[in-house]
N, C-alpha and C positions, 0 to 999 in steps of 0.2 A: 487460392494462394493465402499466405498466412497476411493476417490484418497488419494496416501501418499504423503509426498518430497521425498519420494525414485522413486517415479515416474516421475519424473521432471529429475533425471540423465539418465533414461531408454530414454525420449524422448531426451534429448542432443546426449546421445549414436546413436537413429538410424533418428536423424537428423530431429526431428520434433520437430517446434519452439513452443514454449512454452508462455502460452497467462494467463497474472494474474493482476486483476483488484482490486480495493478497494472498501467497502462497508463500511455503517457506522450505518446502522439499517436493519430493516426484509425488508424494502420498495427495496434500492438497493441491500440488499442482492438478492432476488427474481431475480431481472433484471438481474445482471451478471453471476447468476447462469442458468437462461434462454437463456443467450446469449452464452453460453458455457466455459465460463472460467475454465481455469485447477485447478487454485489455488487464494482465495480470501483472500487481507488483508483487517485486519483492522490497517489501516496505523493511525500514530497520527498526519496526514494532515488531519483529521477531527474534530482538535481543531478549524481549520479553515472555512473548508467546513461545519461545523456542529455547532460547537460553537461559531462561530463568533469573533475567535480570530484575530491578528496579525501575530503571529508566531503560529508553534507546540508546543514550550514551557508550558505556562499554562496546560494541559491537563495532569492530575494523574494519576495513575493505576488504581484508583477505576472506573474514568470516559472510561477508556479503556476496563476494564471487564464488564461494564454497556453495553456499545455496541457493543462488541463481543458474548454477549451473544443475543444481536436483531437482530446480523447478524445471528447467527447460528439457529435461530426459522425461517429464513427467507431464508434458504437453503431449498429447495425441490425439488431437480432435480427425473425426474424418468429416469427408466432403471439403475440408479445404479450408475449413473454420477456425483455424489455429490461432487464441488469439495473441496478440503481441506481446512481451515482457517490457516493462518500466523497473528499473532498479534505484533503489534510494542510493545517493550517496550518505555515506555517515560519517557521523560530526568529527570535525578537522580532516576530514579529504579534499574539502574545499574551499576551508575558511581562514587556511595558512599565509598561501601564496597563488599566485594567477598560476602558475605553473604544476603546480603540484597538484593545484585543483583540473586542468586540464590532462595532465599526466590520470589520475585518479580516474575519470571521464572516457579518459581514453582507453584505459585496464578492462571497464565493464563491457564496452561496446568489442573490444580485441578476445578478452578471455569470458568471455559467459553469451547464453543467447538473450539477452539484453541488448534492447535497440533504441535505447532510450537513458535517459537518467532525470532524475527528481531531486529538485534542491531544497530545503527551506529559507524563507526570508527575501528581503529584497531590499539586503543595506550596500552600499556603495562597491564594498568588496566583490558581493555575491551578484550585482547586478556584469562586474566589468565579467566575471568567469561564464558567467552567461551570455553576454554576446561573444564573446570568445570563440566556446564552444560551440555555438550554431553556426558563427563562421565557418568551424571547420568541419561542419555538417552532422553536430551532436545532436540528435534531438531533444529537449530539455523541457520537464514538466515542473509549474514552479509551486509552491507551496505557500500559501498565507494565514495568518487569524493563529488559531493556537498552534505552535510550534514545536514538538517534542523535545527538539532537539537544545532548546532554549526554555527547559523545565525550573530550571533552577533560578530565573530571571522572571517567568510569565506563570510559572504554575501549570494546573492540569484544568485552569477556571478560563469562562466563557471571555472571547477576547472582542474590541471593537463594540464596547457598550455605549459609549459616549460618542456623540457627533463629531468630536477632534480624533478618536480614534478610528471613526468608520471613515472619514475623511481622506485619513494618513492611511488607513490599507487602500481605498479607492487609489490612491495618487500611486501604492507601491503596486495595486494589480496594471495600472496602467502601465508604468513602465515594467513591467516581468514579461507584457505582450510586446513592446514594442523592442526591446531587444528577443522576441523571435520565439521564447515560448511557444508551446504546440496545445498546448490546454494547463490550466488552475484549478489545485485541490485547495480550497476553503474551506478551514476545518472550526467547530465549534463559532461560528458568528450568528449574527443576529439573519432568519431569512431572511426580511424585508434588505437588508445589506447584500447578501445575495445573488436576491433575484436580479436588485438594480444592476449589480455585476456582470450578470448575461446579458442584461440590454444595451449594457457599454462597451461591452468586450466584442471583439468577433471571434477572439477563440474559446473554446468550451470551457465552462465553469463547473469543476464536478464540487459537489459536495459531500461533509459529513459531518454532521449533528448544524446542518445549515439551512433547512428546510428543505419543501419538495419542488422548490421549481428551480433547482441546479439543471442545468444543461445533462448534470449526469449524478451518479452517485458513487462513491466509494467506499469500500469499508473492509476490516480485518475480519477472517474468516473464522478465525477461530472465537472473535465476538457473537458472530451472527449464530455462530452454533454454538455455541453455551459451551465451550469450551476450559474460557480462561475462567480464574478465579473472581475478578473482579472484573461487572461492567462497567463501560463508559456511559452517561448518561443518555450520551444520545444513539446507544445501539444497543437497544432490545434485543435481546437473543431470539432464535426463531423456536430454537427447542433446547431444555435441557440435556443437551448433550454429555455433557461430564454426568450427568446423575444417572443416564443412560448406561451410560457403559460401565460407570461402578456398577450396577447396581448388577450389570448384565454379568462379570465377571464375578461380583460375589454370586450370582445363583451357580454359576461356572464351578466355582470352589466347593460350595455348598454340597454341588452333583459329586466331585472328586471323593469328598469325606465323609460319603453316605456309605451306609454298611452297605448295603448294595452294589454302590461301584465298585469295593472293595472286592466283594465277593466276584466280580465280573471282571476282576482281572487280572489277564494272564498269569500265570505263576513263571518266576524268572529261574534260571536255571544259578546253581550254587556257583 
């Protein structure tokens, strides 16, 4: 059977770290579902990766259900391994009104194979949408420390450096669990902040650029493969990918406008 988020506590519980990658069409859906991923988002870092944005901002709901539905044609694991879709909601689908954010909530889980949704923050708004939703049986994964979605307020820099800041996210991941979150992506904070986070939580703490004793880890696929043009600090590329396939497409060319391909192909009729 295809995995839950209720599977992701079972593996915190007996200490198997938990591995979730981002897709943004059928192409990386395939790959990270071949590489064995537990849980695939579709993160709204593919305004970037994908759209050619700036930021995550630009990027709608419509454009979100557009490619969570080419992620999920592009799931086909066998033996039964299929792992689950998380979809971001993006910025103002939920930071309007309680309704429209549940409306919004409600779109991913009805229209896309998305069984799940991820918020950022955890200010007064974003906490009432979230017990809301879990009420009415959304599952929701919550987001804290650097925040995309809130670039222009916090930046792209390391967040929670100061004891009144790691403070004020401890006190927000506590309540993100206790209105019913199912796991917490911690992004860019200090490890030692963390780690303490796993020991205080009972639900999974994945990490990225947050150290290595997160409950699990996350991160953008087209980072890890060298991909994008620019990295984030705290994701190493596994291989130059982009220099890869240039380089593999100029030899490509290079074959086409050799006097010899020339000569080797076909003559086309007048």
């Amino acid at each position: 059977m295809p995995q839950r988020p209720s599977d992701l506590l079972l593996r915190k519980q007996s200490g198997q770290p938990i591995v979730i990658l981002t897709a943004w069409d059928a192409l990386s859906a395939a790959i990270v579902c071949e590489a064995g991923a537990d849980a695939v988002l579709v993160g709204d870092s593919l305004a970037m990766t994908a759209l050619g944005h700036a930021t995550t901002l630009p990027v709608t709901l419509g454009e979100m259900l557009h490619h969570c539905r080419a992620v999920g044609r592009g799931l086909r694991a066998e033996g039964g391994g299929t792992p689950f879709v998380i979809c971001d909601l993006p910025f103002l689908s939920y930071q309007c009104s309680l309704d429209e954010a549940i409306a919004a909530a409600g779109r991913v889980l009805k229209e896309s194979p998305a069984v799940a949704v991820k918020l950022e923050g955890a200010e007064p708004e974003t906490l009432a949408a979230i017990d809301r939703m879990v009420r009415m049986g959304i599952p929701v994964m919550g987001h804290l420390g650097l925040t995309p979605q809130s670039v222009h307020r916090l930046g792209f820099r390391r967040q929670a450096t100061d004891p009144l800041a790691q403070e004020r996210l401890s006190q927000q991941a506590l309540a993100l669990e206790a209105r019913g979150c199912f796991a917490l992506v911690v992004e860019h904070i200090p490890a030692a902040l963390a780690s303490d986070l796993c020991d205080r939580l009972r639900i999974p703490v994945i990490g990225i650029g947050a150290g290595d004793q997160c409950d699990g880890q996350v991160r953008v696929t087209a980072d890890l493969l060298g991909l994008t043009d620019r990295q984030p600090p705290f994701a190493s590329p596994l291989l130059d990918g982009r220099g890869l396939a240039v380089e593999a497409l100029k030899e490509w060319k290079r074959q086409q406008r050799s006097p010899a391909a020339r000569r080797a192909a076909p003559a086309t009729s007048p």
